[in-house]
Structure formats: C-alpha cells, structure tokens
N, C-alpha and C positions, 0 to 999 in steps of 0.2 A: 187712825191706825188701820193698817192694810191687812187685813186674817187671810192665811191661806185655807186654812181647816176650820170652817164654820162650825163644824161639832165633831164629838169625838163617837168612834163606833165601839162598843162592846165587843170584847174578843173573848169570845169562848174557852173556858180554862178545859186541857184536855182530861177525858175520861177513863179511868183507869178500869178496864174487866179485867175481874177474877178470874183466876186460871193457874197453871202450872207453867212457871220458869224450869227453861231448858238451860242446865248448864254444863255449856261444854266443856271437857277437862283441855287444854289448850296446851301444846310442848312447847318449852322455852324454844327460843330460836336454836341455841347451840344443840337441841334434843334434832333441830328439824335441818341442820346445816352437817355434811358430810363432815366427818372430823380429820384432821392431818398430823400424821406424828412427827416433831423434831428429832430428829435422829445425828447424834454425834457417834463420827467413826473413829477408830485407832491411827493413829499414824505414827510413825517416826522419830518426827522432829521435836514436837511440843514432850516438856516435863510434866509427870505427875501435879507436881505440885501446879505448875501454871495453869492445868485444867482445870484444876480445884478451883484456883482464885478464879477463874472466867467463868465456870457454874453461876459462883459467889456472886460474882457481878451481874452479870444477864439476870438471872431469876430471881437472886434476893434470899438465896438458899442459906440455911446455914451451914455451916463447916460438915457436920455430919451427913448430911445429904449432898451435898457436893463430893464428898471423899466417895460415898457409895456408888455415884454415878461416873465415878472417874474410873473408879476399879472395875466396875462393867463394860467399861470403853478398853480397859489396859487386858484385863482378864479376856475377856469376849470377844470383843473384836470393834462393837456398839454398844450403844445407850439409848434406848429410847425417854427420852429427855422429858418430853410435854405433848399434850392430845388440846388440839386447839381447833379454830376456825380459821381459814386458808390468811385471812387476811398477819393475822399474829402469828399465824406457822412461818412465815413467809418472814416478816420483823424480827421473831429470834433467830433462825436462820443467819438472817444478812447479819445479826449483831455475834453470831458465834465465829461465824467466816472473816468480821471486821478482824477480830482477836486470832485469826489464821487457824484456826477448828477446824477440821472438816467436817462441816457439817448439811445433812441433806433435809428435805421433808418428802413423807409419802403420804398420800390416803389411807385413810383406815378404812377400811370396811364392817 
C-alpha cells in the first residue's frame, strides 16, 4: 500500500487573549438604504369603492385601512401609501398602475 502522508503534523489549536470586545451597533439595511414613498393620486375615472378593493389587494390591507387611504386620495388630492426600498417602491407602483391607479414614487429624505 502506497501512503502519501508518512505522518501526520500537529496543528496548533488557536489562542484566545483576554481583552475587551467591540461591538458595533450595526443599521439594518433599510436603516442604511434611502427610502421611497408610494404615492397614489386622485383621478377621475376610477370609484371609491374600486380603490378600496386594489389597496385590499396590493397590500393585504384591511377594509379599514384601505377605506382611510382611499379618502386621503379622494379628499386630498394623494396618499402616501408605503416607505420602502427602491426595489419594492418600484413593484407596488407597477402593480397599482397594472389596476390603472395613478400611481407614483419619490424619495424620502
């Protein structure tokens, strides 16, 4: 029989010193990533009610929070809807606009 490793070497287990651990308080991502607000406007065309159900649907809202957010669209003018990260401001967006919303996003600051 053919050995490649005639013997085997001792590895040194490593050595822990005493001392004081630094630990940094660390911001979740969405702390460290600009945030974007979904912003649904008034228009015209679309009903009360059909805004409501497309809240409902998009966010998962229930009735009472969809009705609030409809009345600040019909009363106001807008809604500022949801504070996200570009990537999901940008996905509710496209899915308020699929249901003919007009809907925008901006930057928060």
């Amino acid at each position: 029989m053919l050995t490649y490793f005639g013997f085997m070497q001792e590895t040194a287990a490593p050595e822990i010193a005493p001392g004081e651990v630094d630990i940094e308080q660390s911001k979740s991502e969405t702390d460290l990533e600009p945030g974007y607000l979904v912003i649904c406007w008034n228009d015209p065309v679309n009903l009360m009610d059909y805004v409501t159900h497309v809240f409902r649907i998009v966010f998962g809202w229930a009735r009472q929070k969809a009705e609030f957010h409809m009345l600040q669209v019909h009363e106001q003018g807008k809604s500022v809807l949801r504070r996200d990260s570009l990537e999901k401001a940008e996905h509710y967006v496209h899915q308020l606009q699929k249901y003919n919303l007009h809907a925008t996003m901006e930057r928060d600051e």
